[in-house]
C-alpha positions, 0 to 999 in steps of 0.5 A: 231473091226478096227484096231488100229492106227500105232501110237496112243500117250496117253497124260497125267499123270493120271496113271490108266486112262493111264494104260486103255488107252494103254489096250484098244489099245493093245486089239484093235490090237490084236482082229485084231492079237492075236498072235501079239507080246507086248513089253511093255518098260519103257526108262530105258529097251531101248537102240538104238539095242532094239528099231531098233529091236522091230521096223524093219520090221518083214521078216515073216510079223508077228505084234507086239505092242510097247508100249513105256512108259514114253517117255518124258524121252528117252535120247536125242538119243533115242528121235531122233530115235523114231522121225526118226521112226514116220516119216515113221512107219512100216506097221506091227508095232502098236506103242503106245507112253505114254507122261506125257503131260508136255514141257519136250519131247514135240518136240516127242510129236509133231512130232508124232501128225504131223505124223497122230497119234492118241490121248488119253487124260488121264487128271485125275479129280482135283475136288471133282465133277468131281471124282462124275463123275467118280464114276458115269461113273465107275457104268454105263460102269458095267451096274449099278447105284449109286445116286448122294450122294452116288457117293459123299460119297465113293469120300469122303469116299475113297479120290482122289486116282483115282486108290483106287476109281475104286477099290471101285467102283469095290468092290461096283458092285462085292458085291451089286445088284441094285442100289447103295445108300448112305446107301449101301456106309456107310456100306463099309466104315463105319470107316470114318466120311464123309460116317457115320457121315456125313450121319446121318447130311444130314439125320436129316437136311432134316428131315428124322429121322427114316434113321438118327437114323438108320445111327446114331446107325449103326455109333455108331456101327462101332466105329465112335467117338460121338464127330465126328458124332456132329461135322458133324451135326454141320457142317451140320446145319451151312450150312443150315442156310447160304443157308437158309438166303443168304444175296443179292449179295453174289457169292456162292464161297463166301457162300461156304467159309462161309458154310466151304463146297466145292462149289459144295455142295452149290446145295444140301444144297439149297434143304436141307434148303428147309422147314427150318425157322429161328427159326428152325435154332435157336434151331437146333444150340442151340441143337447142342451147347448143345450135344456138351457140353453133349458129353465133360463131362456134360453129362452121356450117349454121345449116348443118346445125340447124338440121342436126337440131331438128334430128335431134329434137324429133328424135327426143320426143318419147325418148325414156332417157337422154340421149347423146 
């Protein structure tokens, strides 16, 4: 393995992508020296005899990383003499700079870019999309695989805390084999609606009824709220039927408004709408309506409701005419 650059400089503010990148730098420096020195500072530890000290050359030759963190925040002298330093690194030293990536201390930032240094960007994902990617990324460096909508279920599941989603990218592989579907997600997040009742929506509308029902009583199980499980298959029809029916010269940013869905999920609800007819649209709202009703007080049983929907829903897809 190579050594490391004398100055790498990781840009950004994503904190775990930030933490890996300093990682993998460290790692890099000491595969080359095991026993080089880490100094591991945050401005607040720094003052101008800590910095000299870390940074002047070593009389026994002896490495050391230093790793300053933050550095967008240095006081004004501190900034200076970092500069002065980048502007003639010493040779036993591997320096690594962490910079939110903003205006502040930007001229530091420059100055080191301008030296030679080398450059992680650290941007975190912002869309729903690019967390699916990362989720994706995360099982294939462990040597295993996710599908698609299961990547989407835990980003949905877990929320966009990129730290809690590798955590539960890394739970997933610790305690799973193969590959990792849908299904497998639902059972470790079984307390949310968007790995549950969400399931048992895109599995009705698609027509695959034994897996609806199953995800339905698996839900059910684990406490799901029968009102959350129909307004998730409410939700799941509605999209249907606009991806169904798109009126001409409507973008999908537009469609997705009217679908109340990300715009990304707009791909997956045009092949869900494949083999839906209008009059399969019809009853499955008009089912939906009516397990609504059932579930608020004019039925007995909310359970039964809810699985007589799902038969009904994954029945009404390709259905020519409305069924009763």
């Amino acid at each position: 393995m190579p050594e490391p650059a004398l100055i790498t400089v990781v840009v950004g503010d994503e904190e775990l992508l930030v933490d890996r990148a300093v990682a993998a730098v460290v790692a890099q420096a000491r595969a080359a020296e095991p026993d080089a020195d880490v100094h591991d500072l945050m401005p607040s530890q720094v003052g101008l005899s800590t910095l000299v000290e870390v940074t002047s050359p070593s009389l026994f030759g002896d490495r050391r990383i230093v790793v300053l963190r933050s550095s967008q925040d240095l006081t004004k002298d501190l900034a200076a003499t970092v500069t002065d330093y980048l502007r003639a690194p010493a040779d036993d030293v591997t320096m690594v700079l962490t910079h939110a990536g903003g205006a502040k201390g930007k001229a530091l930032l420059q100055t080191a870019l301008e030296a030679g240094a080398h450059r992680v960007n650290c941007k975190g994902p912002t869309k729903p999309a690019e967390r699916v990617s990362f989720v994706r990324d995360e099982f294939s460096a462990a040597g295993r695989q996710v599908t698609t909508d299961a990547a989407r279920a835990l980003v949905d599941a877990v929320g966009s805390d990129l730290r809690e989603i590798a955590a539960a990218c890394t739970q997933l592989v610790a305690d799973t084999q193969g590959r990792v579907d849908v299904e497998t997600v639902a059972r470790y997040h079984s307390g949310k609606a968007e790995a549950s009742g969400f399931t048992v929506a895109d599995r009705a509308v698609e027509g695959r009824l034994p897996e609806a029902l199953e995800q339905l009583r698996w839900s059910l199980s684990v406490g799901t709220a029968p009102v959350l499980i129909n307004s998730a298959l409410a939700g799941a029809v509605r999209g249907v039927a606009v991806a169904a029916q798109p009126p001409r010269g409507v973008s999908d940013a537009e469609l997705a408004k009217q679908a109340k869905v990300p715009p990304w999920k707009m791909r997956s609800l045009r092949q869900q709408a494949r083999g839906w007819s209008a009059a399969g649209l019809t009853r499955a709202m008009a089912v939906v309506a009516e397990t609504d009703a059932l579930i608020k007080g004019a039925g007995l049983d909310p359970e039964y409701a809810l699985e007589r929907a799902v038969i009904e829903i994954a029945r009404a897809r390709g259905a020519g005419t409305t069924r009763r």
